[in-house]
C-alpha positions in Angstrom: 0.0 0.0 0.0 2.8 3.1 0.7 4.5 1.3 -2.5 1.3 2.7 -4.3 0.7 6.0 -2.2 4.6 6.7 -3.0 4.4 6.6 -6.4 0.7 8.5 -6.6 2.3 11.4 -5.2 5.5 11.4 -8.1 2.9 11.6 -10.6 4.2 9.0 -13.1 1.9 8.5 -16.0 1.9 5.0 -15.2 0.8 4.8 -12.2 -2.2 7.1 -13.2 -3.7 5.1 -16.0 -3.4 1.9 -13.5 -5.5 3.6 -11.1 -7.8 4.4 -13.1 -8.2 0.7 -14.0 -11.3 -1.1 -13.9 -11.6 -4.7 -13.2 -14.7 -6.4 -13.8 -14.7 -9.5 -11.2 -17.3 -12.7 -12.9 -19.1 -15.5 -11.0 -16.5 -17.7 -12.1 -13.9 -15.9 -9.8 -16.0 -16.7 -6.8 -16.6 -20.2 -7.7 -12.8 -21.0 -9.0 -10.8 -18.9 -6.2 -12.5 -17.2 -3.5 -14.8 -20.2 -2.0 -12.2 -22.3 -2.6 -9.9 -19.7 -0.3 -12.2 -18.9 2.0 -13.5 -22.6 2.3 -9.5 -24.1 3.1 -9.5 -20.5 5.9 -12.3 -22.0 7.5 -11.7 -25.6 8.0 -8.6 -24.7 9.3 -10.2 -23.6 11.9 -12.4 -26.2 12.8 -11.9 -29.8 14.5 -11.7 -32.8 12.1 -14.7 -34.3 13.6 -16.6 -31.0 12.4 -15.3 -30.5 8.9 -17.7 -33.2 7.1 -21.0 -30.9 9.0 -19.3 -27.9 7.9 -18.9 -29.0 4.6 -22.6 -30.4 4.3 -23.9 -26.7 5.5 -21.7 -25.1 2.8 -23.0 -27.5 0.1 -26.4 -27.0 0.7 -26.5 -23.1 1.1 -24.0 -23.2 -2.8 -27.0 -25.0 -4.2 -29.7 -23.4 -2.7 -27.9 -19.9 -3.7 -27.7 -21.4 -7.3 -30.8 -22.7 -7.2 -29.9 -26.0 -7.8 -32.2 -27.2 -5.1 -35.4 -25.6 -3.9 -36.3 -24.0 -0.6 -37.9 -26.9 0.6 -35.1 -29.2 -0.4 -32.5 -26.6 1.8 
């Protein structure tokens, strides 16, 4: 972060037009690398005995969210 303040402040053209950069993040970035990251964070945290529970609670709330099952079925 003060790499990017620092060199805001010189005023390089550079650094300008990749501020001003948009990045347009998909559903495929959730499902390929953030779940995935934030799935391994929390079952480090938990017990092995609770990682199978945890995992069937995730599963169903990705479906229901993709509406791959129904309310009823969740």
């Amino acid at each position: 972060m003060r790499v990017d303040a620092y060199r805001l402040k010189k005023g390089d053209k550079e650094d300008d037009e990749i501020s001003e950069a948009e990045i347009e993040i998909d559903n495929s970035f959730f499902k390929r690398k953030f779940v995935p990251a934030v799935h391994q964070t929390m079952v480090a945290s938990l017990s092995n005995s609770d990682v199978p529970l945890f995992n069937l609670f995730l599963s169903l709330r990705l479906a229901h969210t993709y509406k791959a099952i129904s309310a009823l079925e969740h």
